[in-house]
C-alpha positions as CSV (number, residue, x, y, z in Angstrom):
1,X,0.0,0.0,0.0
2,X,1.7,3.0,-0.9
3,X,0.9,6.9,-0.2
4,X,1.6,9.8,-2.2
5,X,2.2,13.3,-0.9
6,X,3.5,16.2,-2.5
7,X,7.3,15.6,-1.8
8,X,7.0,11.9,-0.3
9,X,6.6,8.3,-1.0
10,X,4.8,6.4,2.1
11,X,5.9,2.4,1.3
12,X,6.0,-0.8,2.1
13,X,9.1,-2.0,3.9
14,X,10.9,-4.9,2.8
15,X,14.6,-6.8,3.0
16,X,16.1,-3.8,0.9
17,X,15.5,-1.3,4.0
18,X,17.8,-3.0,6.8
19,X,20.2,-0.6,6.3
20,X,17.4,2.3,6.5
21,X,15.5,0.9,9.5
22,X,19.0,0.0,11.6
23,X,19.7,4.1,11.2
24,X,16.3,5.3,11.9
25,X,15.7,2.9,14.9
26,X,18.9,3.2,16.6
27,X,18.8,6.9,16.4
28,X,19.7,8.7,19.9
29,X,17.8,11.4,19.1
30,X,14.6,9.4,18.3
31,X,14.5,6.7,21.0
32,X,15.2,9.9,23.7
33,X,11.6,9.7,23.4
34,X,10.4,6.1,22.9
35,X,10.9,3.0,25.1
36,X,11.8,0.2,22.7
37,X,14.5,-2.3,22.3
38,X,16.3,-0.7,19.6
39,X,18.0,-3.1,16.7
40,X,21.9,-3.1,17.6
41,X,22.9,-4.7,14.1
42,X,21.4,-5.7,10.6
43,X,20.2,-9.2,11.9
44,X,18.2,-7.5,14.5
45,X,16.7,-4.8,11.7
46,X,15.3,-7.5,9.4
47,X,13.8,-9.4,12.4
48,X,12.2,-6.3,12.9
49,X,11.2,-6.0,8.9
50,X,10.3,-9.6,8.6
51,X,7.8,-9.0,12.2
52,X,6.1,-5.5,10.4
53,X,5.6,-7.7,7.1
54,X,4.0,-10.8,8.5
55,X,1.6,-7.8,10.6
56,X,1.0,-6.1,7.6
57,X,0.0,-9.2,5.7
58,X,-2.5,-10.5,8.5
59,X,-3.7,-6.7,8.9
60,X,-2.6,-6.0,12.3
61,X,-0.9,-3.1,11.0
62,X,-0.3,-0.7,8.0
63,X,3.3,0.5,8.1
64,X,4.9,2.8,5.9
65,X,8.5,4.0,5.1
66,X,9.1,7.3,4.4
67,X,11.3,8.9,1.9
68,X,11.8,11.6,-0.6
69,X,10.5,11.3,-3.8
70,X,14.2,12.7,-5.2
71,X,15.7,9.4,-2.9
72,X,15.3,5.7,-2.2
73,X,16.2,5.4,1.4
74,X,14.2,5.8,4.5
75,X,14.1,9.1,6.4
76,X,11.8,8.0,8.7
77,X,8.4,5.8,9.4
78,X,4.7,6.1,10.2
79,X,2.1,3.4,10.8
80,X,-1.6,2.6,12.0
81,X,-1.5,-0.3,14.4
82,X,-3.1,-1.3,17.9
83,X,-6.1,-1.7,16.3
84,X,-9.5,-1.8,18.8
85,X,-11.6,-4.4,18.0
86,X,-14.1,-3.4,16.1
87,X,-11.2,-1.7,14.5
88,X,-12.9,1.3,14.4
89,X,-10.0,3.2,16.4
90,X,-6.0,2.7,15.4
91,X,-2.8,4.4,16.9
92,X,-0.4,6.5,15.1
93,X,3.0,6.1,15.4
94,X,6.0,7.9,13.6
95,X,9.8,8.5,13.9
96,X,12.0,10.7,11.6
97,X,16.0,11.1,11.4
98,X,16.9,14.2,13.1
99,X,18.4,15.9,9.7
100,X,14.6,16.1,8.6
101,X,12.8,17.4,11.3
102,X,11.4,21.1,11.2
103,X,10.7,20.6,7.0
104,X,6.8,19.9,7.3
105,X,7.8,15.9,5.8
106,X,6.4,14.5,9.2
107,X,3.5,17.1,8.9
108,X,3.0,15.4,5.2
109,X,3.0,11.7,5.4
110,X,0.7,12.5,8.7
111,X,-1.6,14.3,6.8
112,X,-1.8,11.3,4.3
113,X,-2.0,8.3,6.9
114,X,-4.9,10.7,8.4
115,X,-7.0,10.3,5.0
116,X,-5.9,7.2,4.9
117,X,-7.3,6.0,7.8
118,X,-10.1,7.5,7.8
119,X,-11.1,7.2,3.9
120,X,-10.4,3.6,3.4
121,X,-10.2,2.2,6.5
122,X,-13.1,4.2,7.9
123,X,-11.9,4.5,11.3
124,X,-13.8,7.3,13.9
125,X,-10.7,7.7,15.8
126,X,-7.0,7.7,15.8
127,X,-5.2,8.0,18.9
128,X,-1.2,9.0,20.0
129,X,1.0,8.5,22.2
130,X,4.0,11.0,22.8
131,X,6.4,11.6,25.3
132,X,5.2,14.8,27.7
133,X,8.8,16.2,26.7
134,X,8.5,15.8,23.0
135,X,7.6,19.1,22.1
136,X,7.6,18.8,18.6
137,X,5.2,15.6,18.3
138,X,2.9,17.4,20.8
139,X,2.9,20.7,18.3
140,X,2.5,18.2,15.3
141,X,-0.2,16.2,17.1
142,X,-2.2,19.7,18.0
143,X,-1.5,21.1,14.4
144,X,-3.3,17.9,12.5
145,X,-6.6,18.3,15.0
146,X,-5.5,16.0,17.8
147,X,-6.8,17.0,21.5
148,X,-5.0,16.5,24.6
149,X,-6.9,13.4,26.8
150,X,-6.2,14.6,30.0
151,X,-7.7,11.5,31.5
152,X,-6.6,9.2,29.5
153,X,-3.4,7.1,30.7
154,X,-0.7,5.1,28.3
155,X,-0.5,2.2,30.7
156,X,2.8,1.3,31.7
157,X,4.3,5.0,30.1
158,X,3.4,7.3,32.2
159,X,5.6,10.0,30.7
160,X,3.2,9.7,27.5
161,X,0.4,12.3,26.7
162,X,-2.5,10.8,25.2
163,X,-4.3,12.8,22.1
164,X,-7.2,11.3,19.7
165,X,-8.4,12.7,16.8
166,X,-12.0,11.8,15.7
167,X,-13.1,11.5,12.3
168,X,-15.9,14.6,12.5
169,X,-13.2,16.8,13.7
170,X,-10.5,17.0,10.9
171,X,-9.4,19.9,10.6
């Protein structure tokens, strides 16, 4: 499943990405704000590849790479996952190498997994999870329409902010 955006391609990840995703998930600057066991070699990057395809095939998740239209590799990745049952609600998740941040490229491929999500896979509600220090997801998050759930916990993070975006309030 691939998205189109005015400077980005949103793809599928495959075998040709290790490289890519061992950069992008090993980043300092990323996992300062996500609790994850990070891939510490090539081996561990294709596990990782191989897990997000055999998801993606069973539709437990829709997981895109991100890159330039002007390049092949990966500056980052977005996906829906944590589906609800009556898979009515998803999660957003993201990451982007540091060099790219402040561009509008995360603001893009959001944008896009937005309408995808709620155009084809006719959700009512994505939800997010970002650290309470991540000021620039929080700022992205608020720009795209998300609100703040104030009551809402991430079980088990409780540095994480909760925000949701429902369908009728797209902005």
């Amino acid at each position: 499943m691939k998205l189109e955006t005015e400077r980005l391609q949103l793809k599928e990840i495959n075998e040709n990405h290790v490289e890519d995703i061992l950069k992008i998930r090993s980043n300092e600057v990323i996992n300062r704000f996500v609790k994850r066991n990070s891939p510490k070699n090539n081996y561990d990057a294709l596990q990782f590849i191989l897990t997000i395809k055999e998801r993606t095939k069973n539709n437990q998740t829709y997981y895109w790479g991100i890159s330039l239209k002007s390049q092949p590799e990966l500056i980052g990745t977005i996906c829906l996952w944590n589906f609800s049952e009556d898979r009515k609600t998803a999660e957003v998740g993201y990451e982007m190498l540091p060099d790219y941040h402040g561009k509008g490229f995360m603001s893009e491929a959001l944008k896009a997994v937005i309408d995808f999500g709620f155009n084809e896979l006719d959700l009512r509600e994505i939800v997010a999870f970002t650290n309470r220090f991540n000021e620039n997801s929080k700022k992205l998050l608020l720009r795209h329409g998300f609100v703040l759930e104030e009551d809402r916990k991430d079980e088990g993070f409780p540095d994480n902010f909760v925000f949701s975006l429902k369908q009728n309030s797209i902005v």
